[in-house]
C-alpha positions as CSV (number, residue, x, y, z in Angstrom):
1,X,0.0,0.0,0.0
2,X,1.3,3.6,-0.9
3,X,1.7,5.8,1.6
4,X,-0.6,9.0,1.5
5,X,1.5,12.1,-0.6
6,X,0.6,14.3,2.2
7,X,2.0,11.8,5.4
8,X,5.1,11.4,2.8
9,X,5.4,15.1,2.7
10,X,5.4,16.0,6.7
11,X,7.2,13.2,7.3
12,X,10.4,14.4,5.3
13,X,9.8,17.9,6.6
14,X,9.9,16.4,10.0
15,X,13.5,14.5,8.7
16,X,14.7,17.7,7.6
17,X,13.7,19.8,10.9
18,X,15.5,16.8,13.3
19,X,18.8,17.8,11.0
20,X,18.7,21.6,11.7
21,X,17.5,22.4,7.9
22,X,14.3,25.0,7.2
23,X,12.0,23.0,4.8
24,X,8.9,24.0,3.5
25,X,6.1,23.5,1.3
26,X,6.1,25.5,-1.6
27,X,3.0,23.9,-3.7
28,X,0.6,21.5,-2.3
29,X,-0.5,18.9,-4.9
30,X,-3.0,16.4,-4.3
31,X,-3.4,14.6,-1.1
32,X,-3.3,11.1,-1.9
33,X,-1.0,10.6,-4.8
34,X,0.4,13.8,-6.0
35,X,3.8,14.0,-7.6
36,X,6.9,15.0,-4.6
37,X,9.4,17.4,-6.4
38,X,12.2,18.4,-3.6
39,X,14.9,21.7,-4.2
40,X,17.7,21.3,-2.3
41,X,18.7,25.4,-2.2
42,X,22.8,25.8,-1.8
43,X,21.8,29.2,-0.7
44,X,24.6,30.3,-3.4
45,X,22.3,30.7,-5.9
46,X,22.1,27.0,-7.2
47,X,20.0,24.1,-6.3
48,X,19.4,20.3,-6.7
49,X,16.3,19.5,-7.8
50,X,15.4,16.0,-7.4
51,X,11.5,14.1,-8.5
52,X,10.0,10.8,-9.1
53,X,12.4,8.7,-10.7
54,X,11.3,6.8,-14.3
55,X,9.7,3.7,-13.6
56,X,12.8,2.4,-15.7
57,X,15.2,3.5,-12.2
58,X,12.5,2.0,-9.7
59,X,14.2,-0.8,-7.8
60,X,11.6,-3.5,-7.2
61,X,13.7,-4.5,-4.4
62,X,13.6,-1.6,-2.4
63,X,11.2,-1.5,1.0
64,X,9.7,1.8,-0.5
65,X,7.4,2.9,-2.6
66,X,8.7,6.6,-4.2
67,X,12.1,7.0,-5.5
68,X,13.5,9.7,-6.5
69,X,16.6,11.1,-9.2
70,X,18.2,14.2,-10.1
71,X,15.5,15.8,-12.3
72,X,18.4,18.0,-14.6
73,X,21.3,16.7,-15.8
74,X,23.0,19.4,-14.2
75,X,23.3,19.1,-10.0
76,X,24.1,22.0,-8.7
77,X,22.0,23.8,-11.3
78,X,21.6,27.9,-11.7
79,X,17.8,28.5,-9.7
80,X,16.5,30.0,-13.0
81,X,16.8,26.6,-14.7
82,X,15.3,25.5,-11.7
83,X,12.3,27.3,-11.4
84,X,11.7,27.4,-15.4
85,X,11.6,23.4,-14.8
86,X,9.5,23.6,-12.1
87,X,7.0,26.0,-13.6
88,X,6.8,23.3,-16.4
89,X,5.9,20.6,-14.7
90,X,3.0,22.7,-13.0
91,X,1.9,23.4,-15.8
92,X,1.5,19.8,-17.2
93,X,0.3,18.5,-13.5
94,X,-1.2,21.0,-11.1
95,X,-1.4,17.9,-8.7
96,X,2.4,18.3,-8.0
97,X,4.1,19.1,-4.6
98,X,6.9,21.2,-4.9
99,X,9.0,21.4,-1.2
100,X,12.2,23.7,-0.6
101,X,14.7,22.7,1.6
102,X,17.8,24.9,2.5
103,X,21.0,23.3,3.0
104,X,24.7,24.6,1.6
105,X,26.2,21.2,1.8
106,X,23.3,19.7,-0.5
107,X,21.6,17.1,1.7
108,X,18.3,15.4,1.2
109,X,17.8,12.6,2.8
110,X,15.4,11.1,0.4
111,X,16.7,7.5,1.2
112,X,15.9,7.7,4.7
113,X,12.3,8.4,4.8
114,X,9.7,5.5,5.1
115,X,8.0,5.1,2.0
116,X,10.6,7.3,-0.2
């Protein structure tokens, strides 16, 4: 069973606050099963933007049910190219949830949160 997008979503924010980094939500999506994009901001003008990973990358031997990958080729890319992507993919899925996380050293502990 998937876990609900919005428990996914407060429980990485939760993650992230235990660390010491400010996360918020940007966009909510839809409740159940909207899609999780996460910006890791440098604070230095760049940021890693990471979303569901292609079907393609899903491990089917992983515990969890959302995966995630780089979402430009680019890490570390200028927040213009970030935000243009971003504005995109609202446009083709109003649904999505878009959080911000602010962190210099680029963390995102996306492999330790249950169900992601």
């Amino acid at each position: 069973m998937r876990l609900k997008t919005a428990l996914w979503v407060a429980a990485y924010l939760r993650r992230c606050q235990v660390e010491g980094m400010a996360a918020v939500v940007r966009r909510r999506g839809a409740e159940d099963a909207g899609a999780v994009f996460i910006r890791i901001d440098r604070l230095d003008g760049t940021s890693d933007l990471f979303g569901p990973a292609p079907q393609s990358e899903f491990d089917t031997a992983r515990e969890t049910d959302r995966a995630f990958s780089p979402s430009l080729k680019e890490r570390s890319a200028p927040d213009a190219a970030i935000e243009a992507y971003l504005a995109r993919e609202v446009k083709f899925d109003p649904d999505v949830w878009i959080v911000e996380v602010e962190d210099r050293a680029g963390r995102n502990f996306l492999n330790l949160i249950a169900g992601g």
